[in-house]
C-alpha positions as CSV (number, residue, x, y, z in Angstrom):
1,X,25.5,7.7,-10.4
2,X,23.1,5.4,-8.2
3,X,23.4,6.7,-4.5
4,X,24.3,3.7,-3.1
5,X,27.6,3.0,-4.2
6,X,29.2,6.4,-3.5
7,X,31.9,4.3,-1.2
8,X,33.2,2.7,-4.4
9,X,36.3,3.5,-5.6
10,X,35.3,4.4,-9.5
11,X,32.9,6.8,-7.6
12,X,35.1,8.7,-5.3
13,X,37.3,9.4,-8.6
14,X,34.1,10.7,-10.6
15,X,33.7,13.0,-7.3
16,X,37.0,14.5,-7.2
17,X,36.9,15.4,-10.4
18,X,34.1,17.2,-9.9
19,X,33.6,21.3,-9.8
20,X,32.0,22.8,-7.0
21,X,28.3,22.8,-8.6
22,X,28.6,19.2,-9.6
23,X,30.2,18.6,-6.0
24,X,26.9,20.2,-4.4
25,X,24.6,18.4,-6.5
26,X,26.1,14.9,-5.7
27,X,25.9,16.3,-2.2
28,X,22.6,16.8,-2.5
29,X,21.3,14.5,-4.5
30,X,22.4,11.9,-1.5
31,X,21.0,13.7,1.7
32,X,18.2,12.3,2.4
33,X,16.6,15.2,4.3
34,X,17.1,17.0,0.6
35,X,15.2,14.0,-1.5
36,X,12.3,14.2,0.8
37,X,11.7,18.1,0.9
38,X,12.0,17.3,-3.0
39,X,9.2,14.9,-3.2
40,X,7.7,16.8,-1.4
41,X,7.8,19.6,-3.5
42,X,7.5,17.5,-6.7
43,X,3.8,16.2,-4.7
44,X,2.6,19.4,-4.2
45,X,3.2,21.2,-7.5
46,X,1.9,17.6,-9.2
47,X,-1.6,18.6,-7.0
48,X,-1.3,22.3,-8.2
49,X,0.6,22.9,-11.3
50,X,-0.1,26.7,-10.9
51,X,2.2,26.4,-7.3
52,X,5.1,25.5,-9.4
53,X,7.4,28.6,-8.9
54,X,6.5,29.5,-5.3
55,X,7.2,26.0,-4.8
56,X,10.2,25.9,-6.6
57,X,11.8,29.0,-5.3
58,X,11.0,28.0,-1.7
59,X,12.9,24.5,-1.9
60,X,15.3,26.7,-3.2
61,X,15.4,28.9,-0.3
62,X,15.3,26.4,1.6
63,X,18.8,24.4,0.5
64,X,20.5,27.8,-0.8
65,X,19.8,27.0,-4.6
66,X,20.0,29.4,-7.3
67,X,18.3,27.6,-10.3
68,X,19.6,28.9,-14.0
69,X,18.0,28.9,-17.2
């Protein structure tokens, strides 16, 4: 679902539908604070792949994430 046409009406069915985890990822996935602590993230563990879980679990800790296998 492109971010920008969350307003649109075929969206805001999709989202209702949703359960609370796909909810919080939509959520998410639009906040722009979020995507930039992401690409963030993503940057750094693209500089040092061996950062990769420390950097993964604090982006976590950071937005209240539990990541499952």
């Amino acid at each position: 679902m492109p971010t920008e046409d969350w307003r649109s009406p075929e969206t805001i069915e999709r989202l209702k539908r949703l359960e609370r985890p796909g909810f919080a990822i939509e959520f998410l996935r639009r906040n722009p604070e979020y995507r930039r602590d992401y690409a963030r993230t993503e940057r750094m563990i693209a500089r040092d792949p061996a950062s990769a879980t420390t950097a993964g679990a604090r982006l976590a800790r950071r937005w209240g994430l539990q990541f499952r296998p």
